[in-house]
C-alpha positions in Angstrom: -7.2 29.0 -8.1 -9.7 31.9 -8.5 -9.1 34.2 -11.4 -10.0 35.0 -14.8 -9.0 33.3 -18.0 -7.9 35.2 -20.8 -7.4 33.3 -23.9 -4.8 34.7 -26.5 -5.3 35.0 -30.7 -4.0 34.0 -33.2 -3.2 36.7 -36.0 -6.5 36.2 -37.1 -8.0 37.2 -34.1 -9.6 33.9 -33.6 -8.9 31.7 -30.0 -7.8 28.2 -30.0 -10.2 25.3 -31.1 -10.7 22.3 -29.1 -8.7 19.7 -30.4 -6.8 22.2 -32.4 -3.0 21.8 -32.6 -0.5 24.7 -31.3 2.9 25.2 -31.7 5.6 23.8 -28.8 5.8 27.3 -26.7 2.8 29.1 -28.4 1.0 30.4 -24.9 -2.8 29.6 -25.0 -4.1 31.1 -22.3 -3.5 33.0 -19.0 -4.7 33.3 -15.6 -5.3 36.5 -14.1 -5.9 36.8 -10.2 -8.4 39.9 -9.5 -6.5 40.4 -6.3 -3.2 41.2 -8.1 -4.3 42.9 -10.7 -3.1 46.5 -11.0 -5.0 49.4 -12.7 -4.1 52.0 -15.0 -6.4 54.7 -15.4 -6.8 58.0 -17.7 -9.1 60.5 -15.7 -10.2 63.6 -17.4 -8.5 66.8 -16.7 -12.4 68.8 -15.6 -12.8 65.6 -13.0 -8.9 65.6 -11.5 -10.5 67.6 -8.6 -12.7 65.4 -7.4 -10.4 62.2 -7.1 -7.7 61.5 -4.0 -5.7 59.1 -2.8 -6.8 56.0 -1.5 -10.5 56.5 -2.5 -13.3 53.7 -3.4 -13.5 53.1 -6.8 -15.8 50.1 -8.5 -13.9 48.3 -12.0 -15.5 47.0 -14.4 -14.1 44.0 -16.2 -15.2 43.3 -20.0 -15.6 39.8 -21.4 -17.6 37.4 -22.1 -19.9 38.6 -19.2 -18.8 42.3 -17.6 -17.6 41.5 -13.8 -17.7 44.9 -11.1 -14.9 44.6 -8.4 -14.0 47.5 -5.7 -11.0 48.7 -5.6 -8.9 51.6 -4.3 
């Protein structure tokens, strides 16, 4: 399965060593599928004019390395 691997914290902020024990339950990681993944977005009030329904817009992705997808 395509998709992107998230990996969560601890409370330290620190991800899972390898060979590190976790707690029964304790989620490690998660898969998310760029095709399914939804968008919220905050657009300045001076810019609301020039957006519509609908139109082309490019996402970037931060991580490890910054992935651009299209989108509408």
């Amino acid at each position: 399965m395509d998709g992107i691997v998230m990996y969560y914290t601890d409370a330290s902020g620190e991800k899972p060593m390898v060979g590190e024990s976790v707690q029964f339950g304790q989620p490690v990681i998660e898969l998310a599928v760029i095709e399914d993944m939804q968008v919220k977005a905050q657009i300045d009030e001076a810019d609301f004019g020039r957006i519509a329904l609908n139109q082309n817009v490019k996402v970037a992705i931060d991580g490890s390395e910054q992935i651009i997808t299209s989108g509408k």
